[in-house]
C-alpha positions as CSV (number, residue, x, y, z in Angstrom):
1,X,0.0,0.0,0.0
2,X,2.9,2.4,0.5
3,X,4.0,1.7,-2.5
4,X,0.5,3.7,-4.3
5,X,1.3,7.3,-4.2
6,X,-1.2,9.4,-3.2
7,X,-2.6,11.9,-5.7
8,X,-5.8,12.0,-8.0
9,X,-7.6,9.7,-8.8
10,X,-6.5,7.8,-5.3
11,X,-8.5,7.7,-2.2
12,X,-6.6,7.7,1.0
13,X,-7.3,5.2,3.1
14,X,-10.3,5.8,5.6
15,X,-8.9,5.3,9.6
16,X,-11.7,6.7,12.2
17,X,-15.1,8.6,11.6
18,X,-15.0,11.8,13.2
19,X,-17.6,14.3,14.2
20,X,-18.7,16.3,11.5
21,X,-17.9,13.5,8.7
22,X,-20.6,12.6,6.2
23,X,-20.4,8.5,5.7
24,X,-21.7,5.6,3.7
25,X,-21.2,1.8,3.6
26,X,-22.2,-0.6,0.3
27,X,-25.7,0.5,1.1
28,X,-27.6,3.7,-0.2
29,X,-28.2,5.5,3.4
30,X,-25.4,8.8,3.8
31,X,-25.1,9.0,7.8
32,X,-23.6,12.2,9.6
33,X,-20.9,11.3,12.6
34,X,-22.2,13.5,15.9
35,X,-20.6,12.3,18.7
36,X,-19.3,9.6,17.7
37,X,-22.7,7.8,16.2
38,X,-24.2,7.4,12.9
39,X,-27.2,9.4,12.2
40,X,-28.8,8.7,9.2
41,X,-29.3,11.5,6.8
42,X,-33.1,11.2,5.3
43,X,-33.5,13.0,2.7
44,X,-30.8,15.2,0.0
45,X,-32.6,18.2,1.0
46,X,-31.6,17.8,5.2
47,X,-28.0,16.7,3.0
48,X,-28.3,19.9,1.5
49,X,-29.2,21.7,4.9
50,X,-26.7,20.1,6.8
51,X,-24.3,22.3,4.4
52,X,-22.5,18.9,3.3
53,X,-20.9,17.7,-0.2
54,X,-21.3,15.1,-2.2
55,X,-17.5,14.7,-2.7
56,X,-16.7,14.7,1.0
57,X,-19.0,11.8,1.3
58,X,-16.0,9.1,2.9
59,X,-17.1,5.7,1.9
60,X,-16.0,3.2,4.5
61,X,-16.8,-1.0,5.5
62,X,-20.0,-1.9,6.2
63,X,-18.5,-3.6,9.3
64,X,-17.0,-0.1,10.3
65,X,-20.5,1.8,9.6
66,X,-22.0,-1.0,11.7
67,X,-19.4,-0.8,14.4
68,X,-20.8,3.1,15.1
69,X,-24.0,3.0,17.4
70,X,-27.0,4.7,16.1
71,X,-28.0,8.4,16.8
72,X,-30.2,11.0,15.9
73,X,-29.6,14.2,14.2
């Protein structure tokens, strides 16, 4: 892996969710991280709201998403 440089084109690799991060696993759902939870986003217009980006969006395991206990915006 250290052998990839970084650069476009070439996603670094994903460590911890932090607060403030917009997520998503294999699935469709986009979740916000608030204090350290997953809070499902429900619609692109809260997205929108929430003043996030669509290229920010950090994909990351399903085992990872799942490993986050659920919240509520």
């Amino acid at each position: 892996m250290n052998a990839i440089p970084e650069g476009s084109g070439v996603v670094a690799p994903y460590k911890t969710a932090k607060n403030g991060d917009a997520v998503k696993g294999s699935g469709d759902g986009i979740f916000l991280i608030k204090d350290g939870k997953r809070c499902g986003i429900e619609s692109p217009e809260k997205f929108k709201e929430l003043g996030l980006k669509w290229e920010n969006v950090i994909n990351i395991s399903d085992e990872d998403l799942e490993a986050l206990p659920e919240g509520e915006l």
